[in-house]
Structures are given as structure tokens and as C-alpha cells.
C-alpha positions in Angstrom: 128.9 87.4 -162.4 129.5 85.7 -158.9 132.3 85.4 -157.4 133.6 83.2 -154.7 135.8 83.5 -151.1 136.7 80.9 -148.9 137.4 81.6 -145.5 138.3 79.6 -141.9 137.6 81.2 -138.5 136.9 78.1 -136.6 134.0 75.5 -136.7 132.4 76.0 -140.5 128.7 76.2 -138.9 129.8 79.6 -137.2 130.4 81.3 -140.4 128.0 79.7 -142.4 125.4 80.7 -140.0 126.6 84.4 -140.4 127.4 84.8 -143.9 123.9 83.3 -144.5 121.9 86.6 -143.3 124.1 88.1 -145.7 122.7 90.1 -148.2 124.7 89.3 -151.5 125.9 85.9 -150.4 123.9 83.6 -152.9 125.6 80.4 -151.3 127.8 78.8 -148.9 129.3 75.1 -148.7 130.9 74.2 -145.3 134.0 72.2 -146.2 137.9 71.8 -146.0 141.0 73.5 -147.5 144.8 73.9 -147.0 145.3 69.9 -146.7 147.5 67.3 -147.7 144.6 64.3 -148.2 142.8 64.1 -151.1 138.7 64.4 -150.2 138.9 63.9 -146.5 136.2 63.0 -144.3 135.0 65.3 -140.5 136.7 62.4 -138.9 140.2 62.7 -140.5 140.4 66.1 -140.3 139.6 66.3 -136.6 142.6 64.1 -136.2 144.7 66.6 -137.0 146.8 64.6 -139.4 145.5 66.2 -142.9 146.2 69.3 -142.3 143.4 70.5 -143.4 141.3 73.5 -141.9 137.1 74.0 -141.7 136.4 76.5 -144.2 133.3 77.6 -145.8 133.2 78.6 -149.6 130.3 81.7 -150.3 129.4 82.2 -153.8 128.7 86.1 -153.4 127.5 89.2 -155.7 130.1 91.5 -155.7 127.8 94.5 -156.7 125.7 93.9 -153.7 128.4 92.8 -151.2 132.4 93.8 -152.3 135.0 91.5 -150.7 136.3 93.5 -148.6 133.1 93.7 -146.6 133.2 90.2 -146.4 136.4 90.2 -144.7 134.9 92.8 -142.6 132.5 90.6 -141.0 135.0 87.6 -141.3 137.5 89.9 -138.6 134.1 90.8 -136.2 133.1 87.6 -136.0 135.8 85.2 -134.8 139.5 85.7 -132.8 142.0 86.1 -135.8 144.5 86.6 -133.3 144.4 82.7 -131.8 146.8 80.2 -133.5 144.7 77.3 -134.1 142.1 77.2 -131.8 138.5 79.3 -131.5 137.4 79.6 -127.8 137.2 75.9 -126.7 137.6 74.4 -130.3 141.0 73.4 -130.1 143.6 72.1 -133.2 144.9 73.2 -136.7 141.5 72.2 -138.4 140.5 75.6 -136.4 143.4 78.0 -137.6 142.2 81.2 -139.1 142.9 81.3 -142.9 141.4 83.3 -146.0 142.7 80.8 -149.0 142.3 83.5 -152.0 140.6 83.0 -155.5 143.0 85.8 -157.3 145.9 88.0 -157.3 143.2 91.0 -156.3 141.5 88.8 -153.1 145.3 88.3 -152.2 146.1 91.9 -152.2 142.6 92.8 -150.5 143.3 90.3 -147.8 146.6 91.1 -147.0 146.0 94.9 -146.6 143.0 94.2 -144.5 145.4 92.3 -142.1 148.0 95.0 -142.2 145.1 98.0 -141.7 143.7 95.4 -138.9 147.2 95.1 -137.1 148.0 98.5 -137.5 144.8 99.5 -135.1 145.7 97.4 -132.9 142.1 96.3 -132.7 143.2 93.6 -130.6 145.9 92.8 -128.3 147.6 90.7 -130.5 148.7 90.7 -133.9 146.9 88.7 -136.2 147.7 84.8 -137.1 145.6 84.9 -140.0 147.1 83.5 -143.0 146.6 84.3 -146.6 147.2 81.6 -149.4 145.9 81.0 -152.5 143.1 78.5 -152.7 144.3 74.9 -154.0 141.8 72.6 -153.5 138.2 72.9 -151.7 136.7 69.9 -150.9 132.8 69.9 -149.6 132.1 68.6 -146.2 129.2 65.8 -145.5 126.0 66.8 -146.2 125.3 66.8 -142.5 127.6 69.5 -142.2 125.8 71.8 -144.5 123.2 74.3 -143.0 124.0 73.1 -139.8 122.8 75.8 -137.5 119.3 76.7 -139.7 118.7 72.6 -139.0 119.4 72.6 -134.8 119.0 75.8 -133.4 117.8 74.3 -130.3 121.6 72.3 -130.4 123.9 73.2 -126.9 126.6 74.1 -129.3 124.7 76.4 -131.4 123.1 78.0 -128.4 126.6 78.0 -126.9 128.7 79.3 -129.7 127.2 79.9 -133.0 124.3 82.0 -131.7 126.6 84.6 -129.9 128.6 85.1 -133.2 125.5 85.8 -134.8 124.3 88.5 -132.2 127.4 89.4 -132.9 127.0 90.4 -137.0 123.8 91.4 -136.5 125.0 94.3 -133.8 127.7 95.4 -135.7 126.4 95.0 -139.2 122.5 95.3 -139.3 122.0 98.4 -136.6 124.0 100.3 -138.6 122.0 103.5 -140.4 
């Protein structure tokens, strides 16, 4: 049985470029969560004023890739420690967020954070925040398998393909 997790670390083609070389991830929707306006549009929520936040949703196999792992490459591949901004993508549509689908994820998430912080992997706690999941709404089909359909695009060159280099280092050269 799948099961899903939606998570924000920024722009929604940076994650769904990553989580797509994931083995176990069966699929991934770019869209928006944590808002006040019912089905927003990219334009609204770059205004700031829905306080919604880019977030993909990955339907995933949990005996081929736990959730935990997930978060794993979720904290590797994007600055949890920025309040609502990712390098030069600035506003609260950017704010890191894990919006849970159960009691369990909520648990999961909010130890990883604590195990994360207690490292001190970085020199700054974490801003991540944890809430339950209310409402997902799917982005605009443009949105959708973004990097896969411009590769050659400055801001996937720029931005996305770095975070990608980035999984694949720390995830795939592993024995």
C-alpha cells in the first residue's frame, strides 16, 4: 500500500527533480499547502498573501523507501535552517515545512529535527516546521516535471541541478 509525504524546501521543481531518481517514489505532484485560499494559482502564491508554501506531494512504497529516509534526503538537499527563503528564492511560499499525513509521520518528523539539531549539523537550528497536512492543492500543469522538461533552463542549471549532484553524492555512491 502506498503511502504519501508532502514536503516544502523551496521552489517545488528542486525536490521533485530529486525525489524523482528515487527508488520507491512511484509519484510526485508539485503544488501548495499550509494556505488560507482555497485552490490558488503560482501567481497568488508568489504574492505572498495566501500563505501558502511550494510543496511537492510523493506517493512512495514504504517497503522500498521508509519515511524516514525520505526526510533524510529532504534535510541533504535544501537549507532547513533559512526562515523563508532558499538561496536567492526569497518569501514565505519558500519556508521549509513537512505537513504530515499521521500521528506516526508527525512523530518521525519531529525526532528527525530534534536528532538533526542535536548534531549540530548546521550552524543554526532548524526552522523547519511540522504540521499536519490540511489541504494539498496541485500546482499548473506547467509546474509539473519541470526540470525533466528544461534541463537546458538557467534556473535549472543554476539551482536545481546542483541539488541533484547533491542526492546523487550523498545517496547513490553509497556501498
Amino acid at each position: 500500500m502506498l503511502e504519501k509525504a508532502t514536503l516544502a524546501g523551496g521552489c517545488f521543481w528542486c525536490l521533485e527533480a530529486v525525489y524523482q531518481l528515487v527508488e520507491g517514489v512511484k509519484s510526485i505532484t508539485s503544488g501548495y499547502a499550509g494556505g488560507h485560499t482555497p485552490n490558488p494559482t503560482y501567481e497568488e502564491v508568489c504574492s505572498g498573501n495566501t500563505n501558502h508554501v511550494e510543496v511537492v506531494q510523493l506517493e512512495f512504497d514504504p517497503t522500498v523507501v521508509s519515511y524516514e529516509k525520505l526526510l533524510d534526503i529532504f534535510f541533504t538537499v535544501h537549507d532547513p535552517t533559512t526562515l523563508n527563503r532558499q538561496g536567492a528564492d526569497v518569501g514565505t511560499q519558500y519556508r521549509s515545512a513537512i505537513f504530515t499525513h499521521s500521528p506516526e509521520q508527525m512523530e518521525i518528523a519531529q525526532r528527525k529535527i530534534e536528532s538533526l539539531n542535536a548534531e549540530k549539523r548546521w550552524n543554526h537550528p532548524i526552522v523547519t516546521t511540522v504540521d499536519p497536512l490540511d489541504t494539498f492543492f496541485k500546482a499548473e500543469d506547467y509546474h509539473q516535471n519541470y526540470f525533466a522538461n528544461h534541463p537546458y533552463d538557467g534556473y535549472c542549471r543554476i539551482v536545481i541541478t546542483p541539488k541533484v549532484r547533491k542526492y546523487k553524492d550523498t545517496f547513490l555512491t553509497k556501498a
